[in-house]
C-alpha positions, -999 to 999 in steps of 0.1 A, spaced: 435 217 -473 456 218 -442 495 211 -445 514 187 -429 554 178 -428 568 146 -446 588 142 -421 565 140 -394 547 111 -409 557 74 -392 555 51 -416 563 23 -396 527 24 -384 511 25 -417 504 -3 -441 517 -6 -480 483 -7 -502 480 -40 -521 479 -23 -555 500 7 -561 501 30 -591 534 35 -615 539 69 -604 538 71 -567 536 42 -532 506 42 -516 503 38 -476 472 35 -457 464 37 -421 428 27 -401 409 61 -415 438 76 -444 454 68 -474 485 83 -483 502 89 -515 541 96 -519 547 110 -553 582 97 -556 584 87 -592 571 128 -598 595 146 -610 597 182 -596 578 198 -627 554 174 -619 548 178 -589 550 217 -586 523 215 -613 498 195 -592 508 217 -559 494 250 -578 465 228 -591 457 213 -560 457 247 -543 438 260 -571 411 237 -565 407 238 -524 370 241 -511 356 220 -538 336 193 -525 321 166 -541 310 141 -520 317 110 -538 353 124 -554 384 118 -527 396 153 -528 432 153 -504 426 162 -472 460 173 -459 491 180 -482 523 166 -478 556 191 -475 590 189 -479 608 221 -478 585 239 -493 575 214 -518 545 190 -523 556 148 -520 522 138 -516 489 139 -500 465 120 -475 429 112 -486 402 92 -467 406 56 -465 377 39 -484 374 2 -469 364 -28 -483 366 -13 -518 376 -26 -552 380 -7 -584 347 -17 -606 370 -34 -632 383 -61 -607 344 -65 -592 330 -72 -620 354 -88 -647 365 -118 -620 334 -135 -611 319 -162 -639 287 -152 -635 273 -116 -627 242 -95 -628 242 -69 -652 218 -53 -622 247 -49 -602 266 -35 -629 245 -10 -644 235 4 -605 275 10 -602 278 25 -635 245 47 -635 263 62 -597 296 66 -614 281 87 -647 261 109 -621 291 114 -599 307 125 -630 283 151 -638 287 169 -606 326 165 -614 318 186 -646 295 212 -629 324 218 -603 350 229 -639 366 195 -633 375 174 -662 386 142 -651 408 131 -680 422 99 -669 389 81 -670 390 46 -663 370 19 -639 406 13 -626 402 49 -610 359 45 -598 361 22 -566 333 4 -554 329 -11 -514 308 -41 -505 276 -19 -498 279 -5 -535 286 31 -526 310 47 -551 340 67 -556 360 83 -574 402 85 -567 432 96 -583 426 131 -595 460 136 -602 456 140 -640 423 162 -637 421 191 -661 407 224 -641 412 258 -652 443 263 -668 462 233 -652 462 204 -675 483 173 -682 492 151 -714 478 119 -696 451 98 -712 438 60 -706 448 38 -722 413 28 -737 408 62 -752 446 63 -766 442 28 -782 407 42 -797 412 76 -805 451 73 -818 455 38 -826 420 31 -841 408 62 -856 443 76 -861 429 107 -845 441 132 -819 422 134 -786 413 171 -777 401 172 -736 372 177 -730 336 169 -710 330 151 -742 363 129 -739 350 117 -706 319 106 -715 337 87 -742 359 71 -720 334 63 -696 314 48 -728 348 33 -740 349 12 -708 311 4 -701 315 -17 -734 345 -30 -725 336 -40 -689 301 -57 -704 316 -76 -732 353 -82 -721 372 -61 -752 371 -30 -768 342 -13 -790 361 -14 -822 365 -52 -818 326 -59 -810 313 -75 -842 278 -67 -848 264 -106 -841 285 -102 -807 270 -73 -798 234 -87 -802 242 -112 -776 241 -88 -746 215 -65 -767 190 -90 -777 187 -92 -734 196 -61 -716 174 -31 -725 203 -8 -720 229 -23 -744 198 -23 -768 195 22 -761 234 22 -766 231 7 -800 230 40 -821 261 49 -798 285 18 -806 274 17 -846 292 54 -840 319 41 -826 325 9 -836 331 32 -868 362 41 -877 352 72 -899 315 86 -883 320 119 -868 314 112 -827 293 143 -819 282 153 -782 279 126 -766 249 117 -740 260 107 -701 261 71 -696 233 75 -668 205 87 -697 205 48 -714 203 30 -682 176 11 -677 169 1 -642 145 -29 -652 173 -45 -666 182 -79 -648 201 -104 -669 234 -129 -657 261 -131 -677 280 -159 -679 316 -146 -684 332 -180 -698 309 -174 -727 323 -145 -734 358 -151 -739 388 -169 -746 418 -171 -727 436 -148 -747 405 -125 -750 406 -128 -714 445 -116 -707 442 -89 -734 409 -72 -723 432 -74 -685 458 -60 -701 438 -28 -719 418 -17 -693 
């Protein structure tokens, strides 16, 4: 990764991104984004310097990996990665529409879970898994972003989503332990959230028949959510999302059937 001064950055020709994070401001220019870690504090962001340096010459094509890091007197303040236009996170481009092909779904998913098994192979354990972090563009290439909170080697970091916390902790009353295993849960935890608009432990049986009794890979995922809908079953190794796609499946779902307003704000909220 090559290095480049804070100060010699003119943000008067860039552009703030319409979403930002709660721990840094996002800027982006025709072909970069760039992230100022200004609500880091130094700890935090001398940690991700040695981790970030730790982890140069790993590519993965559909990860952002920075391309130049940001310094201040010695000191990392942020990075640049590539600007992906006309991308949304997969929450947002799937949850908003009423109606949507579980097609479209399922091919964004089944791209995301392989992406994520070359993240593994490269020692990467993403951590902060969540569709809010997978982006999507209008041609239905995918990406991964935000590796801030990656585990590799012996750099690691207490953040977790807030699906697997509200599972894990609040649900089972458990402790999460990282692992490759924790991401394929959370990447499990959200697929059921993103298909039936709230969390696994609150999919009654009857309600998960709904989307099963139609879509051959809700059906393959069945053994899966009676595990986790489960407050007590021991959760095992878990199988990558991509094995229990089926790419026959090709069903609309009609959102406003699926929720109530409240439903809707709280599954918003959670995700």
């Amino acid at each position: 990764m090559e290095k480049i001064k804070l100060g010699d950055i003119d943000f008067s020709k860039l552009k703030k991104c319409s979403i930002q994070g709660t721990t840094s401001t996002m800027y982006k220019s025709d072909d970069k984004c760039i992230k100022i870690l200004d609500k880091f504090t130094e700890e935090e962001k001398n940690n991700l310097y040695l981790k970030l340096l730790d982890m140069n010459g790993i590519k993965i094509d559909n990860l952002m990996m920075p391309i130049e890091l940001i310094i201040q007197n010695g000191k990392l303040e942020g990075y640049t990665t590539e600007n992906f236009k006309n991308s949304i996170n997969i929450y947002d481009k799937f949850i908003n529409p009423r109606y949507v092909n579980v097609k479209e779904i399922l091919n964004a998913l089944k791209k995301a879970s392989l992406i994520l098994r070359e993240i593994h192979e490269n020692g990467i354990i993403v951590q902060d898994l969540s569709f809010d972090n997978i982006l999507i563009d209008n041609t239905g290439n995918v990406k991964f972003i935000d590796i801030d909170a990656c585990n590799y080697n012996e750099h690691v970091t207490n953040i977790i989503p807030l699906l697997l916390k509200r599972y894990m902790i609040d649900y089972r009353n458990d402790c999460v332990i990282i692992s490759k295993n924790t991401d394929r849960l959370s990447m499990l935890l959200a697929t059921f959230s993103l298909l039936y608009l709230m969390e696994v432990q609150r999919i009654t049986k009857r309600k998960y028949m709904t989307l099963a009794s139609n879509i051959n890979t809700v059906e393959n995922l069945h053994d899966t959510y009676i595990t986790l809908s489960s407050k007590k079953k021991k959760i095992g190794e878990l199988e990558y999302l991509d094995e229990f796609i089926d790419e026959n499946d090709d069903f609309i779902i009609d959102r406003e059937k699926q929720y109530n307003v409240i439903e809707k704000v709280l599954v918003y909220f959670y995700k």
